[in-house]
N, C-alpha and C positions, 0 to 999 in steps of 0.2 A: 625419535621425537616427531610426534603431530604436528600442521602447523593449523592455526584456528581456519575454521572453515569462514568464507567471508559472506556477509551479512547479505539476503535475499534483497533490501533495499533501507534505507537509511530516510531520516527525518531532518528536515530543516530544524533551525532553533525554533521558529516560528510555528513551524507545526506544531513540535512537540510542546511548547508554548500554550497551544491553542488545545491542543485533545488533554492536558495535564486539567485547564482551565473549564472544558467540559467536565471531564471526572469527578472534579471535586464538587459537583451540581449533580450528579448522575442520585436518584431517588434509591437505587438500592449498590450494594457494595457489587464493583468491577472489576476483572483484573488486566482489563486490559483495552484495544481495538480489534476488532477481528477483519480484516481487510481480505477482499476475492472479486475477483471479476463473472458478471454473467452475461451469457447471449442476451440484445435486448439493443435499442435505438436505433438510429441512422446510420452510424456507420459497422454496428454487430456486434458491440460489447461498451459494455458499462462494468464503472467498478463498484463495490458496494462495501459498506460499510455500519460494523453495527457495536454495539458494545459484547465484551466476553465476560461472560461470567465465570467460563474455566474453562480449560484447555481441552480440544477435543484429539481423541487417536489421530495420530497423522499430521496435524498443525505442525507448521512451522514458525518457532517462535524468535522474532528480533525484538532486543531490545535496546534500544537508541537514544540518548539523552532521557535519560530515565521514564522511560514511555515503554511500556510491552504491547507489544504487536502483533497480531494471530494471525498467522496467511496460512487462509483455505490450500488445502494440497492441491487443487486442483487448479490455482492461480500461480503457484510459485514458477513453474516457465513461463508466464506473462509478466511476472513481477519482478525477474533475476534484474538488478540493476538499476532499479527505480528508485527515485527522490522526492517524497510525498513533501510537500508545504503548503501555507497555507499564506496565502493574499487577499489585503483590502483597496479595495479600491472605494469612492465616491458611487458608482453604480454595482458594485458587487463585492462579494467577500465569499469565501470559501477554500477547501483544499485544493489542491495543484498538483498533479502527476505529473514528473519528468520520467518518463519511461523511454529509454531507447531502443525498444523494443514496438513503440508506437507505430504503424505505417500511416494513419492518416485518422481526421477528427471529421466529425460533422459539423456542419454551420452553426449549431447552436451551444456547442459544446458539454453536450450532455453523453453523446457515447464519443469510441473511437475503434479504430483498427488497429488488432495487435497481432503478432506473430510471434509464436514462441519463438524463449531465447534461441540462440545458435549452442551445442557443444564446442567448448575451445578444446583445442589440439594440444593432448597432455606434452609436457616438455623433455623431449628426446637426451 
């Protein structure tokens, strides 16, 4: 017996919330987010994110409180372990990475610093 493989990263309620409440405004049919990090800002990586319209070779796909997720192959050791939500505040609103994979943010918080995941030490 398999045991399920566990999910690249997970969605607050509020995210999934908030990208369900996008989609159903999106001008042509989606199936999804497509979430990846690229070189880029102050401190050398931003995430990015765009709508998918289908799944590409390689994608990894989570699906989380009924939200399907597309993580670029190339993001998924930046992404092992992360908890995308989304926050309002009086001066701002937007998504929220809890990545603990982060090492450090810029002042403005438009990029950050990541390091790919660690491999964990299979169980002897």
């Amino acid at each position: 017996m398999t045991r399920p493989r566990p999910k690249v990263m997970t969605l607050t309620e509020a995210a999934a919330e908030r990208v369900k409440a996008i989609m159903s405004k999106a001008k042509k049919p989606v199936l999804g987010l497509r979430l990846g990090v690229k070189n880029g800002g102050c401190a050398g990586m931003e995430y990015t994110m765009e709508w998918a319209e289908h799944k590409r070779p390689y994608d990894e796909v989570v699906e989380d409180r009924d939200v399907t997720v597309f993580i670029d192959p190339k993001a998924i050791m930046f992404l092992l372990g992360t908890e995308m939500d989304y926050r309002e505040s009086m001066l701002k609103s937007g998504f929220v990475f809890n990545n603990p994979n982060q090492t450090a943010a810029c002042g403005c918080g438009e990029s950050v610093m990541l390091k790919p995941a660690q491999a964990v030490p299979a169980a002897q």
